[in-house]
C-alpha positions in Angstrom: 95.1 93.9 78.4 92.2 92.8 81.1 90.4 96.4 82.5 90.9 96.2 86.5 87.9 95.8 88.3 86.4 98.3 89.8 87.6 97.2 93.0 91.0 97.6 91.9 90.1 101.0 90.7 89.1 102.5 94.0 91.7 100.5 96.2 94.2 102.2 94.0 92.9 105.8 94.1 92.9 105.2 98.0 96.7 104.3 98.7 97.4 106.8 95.5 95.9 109.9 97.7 97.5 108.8 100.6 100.9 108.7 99.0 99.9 111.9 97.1 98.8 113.8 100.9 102.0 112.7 102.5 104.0 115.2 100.4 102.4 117.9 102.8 104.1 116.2 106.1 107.2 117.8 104.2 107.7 121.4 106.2 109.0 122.8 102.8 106.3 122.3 101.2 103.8 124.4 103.6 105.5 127.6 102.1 104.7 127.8 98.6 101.1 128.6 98.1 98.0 126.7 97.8 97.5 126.6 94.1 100.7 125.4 93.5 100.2 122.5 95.9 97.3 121.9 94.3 98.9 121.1 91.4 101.9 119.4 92.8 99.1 117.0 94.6 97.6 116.2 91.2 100.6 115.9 89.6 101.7 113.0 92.1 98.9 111.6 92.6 99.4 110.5 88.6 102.8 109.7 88.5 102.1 106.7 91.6 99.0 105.7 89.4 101.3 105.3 85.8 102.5 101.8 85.8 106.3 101.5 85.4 106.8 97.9 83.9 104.3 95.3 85.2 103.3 97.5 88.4 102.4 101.4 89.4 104.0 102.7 92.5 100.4 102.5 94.0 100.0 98.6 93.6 103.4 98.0 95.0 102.0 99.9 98.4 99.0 98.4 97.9 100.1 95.3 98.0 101.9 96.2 100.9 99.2 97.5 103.1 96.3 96.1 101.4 93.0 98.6 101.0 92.2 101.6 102.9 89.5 102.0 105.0 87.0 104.6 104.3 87.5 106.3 107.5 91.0 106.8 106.4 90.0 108.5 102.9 88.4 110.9 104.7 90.7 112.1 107.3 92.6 112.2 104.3 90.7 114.5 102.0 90.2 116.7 105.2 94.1 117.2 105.9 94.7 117.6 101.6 91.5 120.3 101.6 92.6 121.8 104.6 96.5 122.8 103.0 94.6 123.3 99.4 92.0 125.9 98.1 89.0 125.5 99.7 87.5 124.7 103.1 87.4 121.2 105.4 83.8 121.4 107.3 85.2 119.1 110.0 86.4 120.9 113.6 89.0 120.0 116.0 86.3 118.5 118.4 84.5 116.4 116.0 88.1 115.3 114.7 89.5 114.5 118.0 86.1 112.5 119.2 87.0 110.1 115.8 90.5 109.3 116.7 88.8 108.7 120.5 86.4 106.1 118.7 88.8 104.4 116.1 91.5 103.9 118.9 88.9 102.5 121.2 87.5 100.4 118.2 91.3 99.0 117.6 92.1 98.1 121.0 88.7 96.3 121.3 89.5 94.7 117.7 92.7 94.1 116.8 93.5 91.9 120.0 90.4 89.8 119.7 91.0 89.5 116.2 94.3 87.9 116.9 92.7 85.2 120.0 92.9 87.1 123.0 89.8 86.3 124.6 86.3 83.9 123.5 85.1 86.5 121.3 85.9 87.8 117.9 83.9 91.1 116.7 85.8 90.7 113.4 82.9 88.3 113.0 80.4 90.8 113.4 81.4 93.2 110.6 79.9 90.6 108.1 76.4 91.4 108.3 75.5 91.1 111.9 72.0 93.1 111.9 73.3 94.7 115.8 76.5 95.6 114.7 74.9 97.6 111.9 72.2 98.8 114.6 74.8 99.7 116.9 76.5 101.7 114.0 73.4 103.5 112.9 73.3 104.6 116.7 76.4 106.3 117.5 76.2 108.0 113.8 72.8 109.5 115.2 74.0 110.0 118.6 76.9 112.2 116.7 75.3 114.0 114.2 73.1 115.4 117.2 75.8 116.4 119.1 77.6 117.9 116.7 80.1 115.8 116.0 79.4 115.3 112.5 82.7 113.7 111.6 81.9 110.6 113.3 78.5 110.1 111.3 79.8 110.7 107.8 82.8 108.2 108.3 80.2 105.6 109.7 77.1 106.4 106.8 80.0 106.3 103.8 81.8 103.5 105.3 78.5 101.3 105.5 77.5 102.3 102.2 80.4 101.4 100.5 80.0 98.2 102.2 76.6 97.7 100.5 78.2 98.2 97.3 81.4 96.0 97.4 83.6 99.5 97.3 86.5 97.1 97.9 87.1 93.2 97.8 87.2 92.8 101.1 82.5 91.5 102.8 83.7 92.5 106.1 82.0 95.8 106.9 85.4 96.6 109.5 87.5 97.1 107.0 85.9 99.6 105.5 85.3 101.8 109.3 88.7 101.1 110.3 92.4 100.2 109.3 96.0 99.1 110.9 97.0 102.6 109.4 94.8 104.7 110.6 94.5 102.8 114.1 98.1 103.9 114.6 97.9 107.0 113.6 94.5 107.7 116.1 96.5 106.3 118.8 99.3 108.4 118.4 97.2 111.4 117.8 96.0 110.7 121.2 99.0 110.0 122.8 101.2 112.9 121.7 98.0 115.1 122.6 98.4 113.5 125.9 102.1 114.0 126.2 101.4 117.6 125.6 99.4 117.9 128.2 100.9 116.2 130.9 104.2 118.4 129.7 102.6 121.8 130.0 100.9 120.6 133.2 103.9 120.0 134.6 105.7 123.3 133.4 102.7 125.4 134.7 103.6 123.6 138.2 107.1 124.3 138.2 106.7 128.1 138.9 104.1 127.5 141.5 106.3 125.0 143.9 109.5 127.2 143.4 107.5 130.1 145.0 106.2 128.0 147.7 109.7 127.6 148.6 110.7 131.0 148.1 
């Protein structure tokens, strides 16, 4: 039997927690306590690691979606922490000013990427010295405004770049995935939604008594 590379290792342990941290989207699950879901965590996040026949549950998915980002790990941990013992460090600002920079980094992407336009800045992410200058800026421009979120995404991301974390040379793929691109832009959306809804309901009371 041939050892998985460490590549392997830590591409599996990435889709494994995510699988693992969607058990809390159940709303069943938010009433037992917090021990016991820290249990029930670690007791799935096993199970989806134990290979059944040739494959695991997590290498089927993986296969599926490829490896997560390192942006995505995080947000990950921070939503497990958040329902287990324990505290998360990150606030709702800091949060909401990451999904703001990983949709905008998407939309500039992910188009590009795919020929709209003369440029591709999937291009940069392998080892362009102002891609990583530009980085090293906005993770100093956040950690100074409090948005510390932001920096340790970008400073763990681009170290696990300089190690090989995954297979994958491209320095993107470790700040951002399709996964967690969706899931900023819906964030952001739905918070929109929200808004615009309760905007309009506060009016409602307003013009009726105009009329009145």
């Amino acid at each position: 039997m041939i050892a998985p590379a460490y590549t392997d290792i830590t591409g599996l342990a990435g889709v494994a927690t995510t699988l693992a941290a969607a058990l809390f989207t159940i709303p069943a699950l938010r009433l037992i306590s917090r021990p016991r879901k820290a249990a029930l965590f670690l007791t799935v996040l096993s199970l989806v690691l134990i290979p059944f026949g040739a494959l695991s549950v997590a290498s089927c998915v993986r296969g599926l979606l490829g490896d997560l980002s390192i942006t995505t790990l995080i947000l990950l941990v921070g939503s497990v922490s958040a329902k287990l013992p324990g505290r998360w460090p990150g606030d709702q600002s800091a949060r909401l000013a990451l999904l703001t920079l990983i949709s905008a980094a998407a939309l500039a992407l992910y188009p590009m990427a795919l020929g709209v336009g003369m440029f591709d800045p999937y291009r940069l992410g392998y080892g362009s010295p102002w891609f990583v200058g530009v980085l090293f800026v906005i993770a100093l421009a956040a950690w100074f405004t409090r948005l510390e979120l932001i920096s340790i995404c970008i400073a763990t991301a681009t170290l696990a770049w300089t190690l090989r974390w995954y297979e994958s040379t491209n320095l993107w793929d470790y700040l951002i995935d399709p996964l967690v691109s969706f899931y900023a832009l819906g964030c952001l959306l739905r918070r929109g939604a929200l808004r615009l809804s309760g905007n309009f309901r506060s009016e409602k009371p307003s013009a009726a008594s105009a009329i009145s």
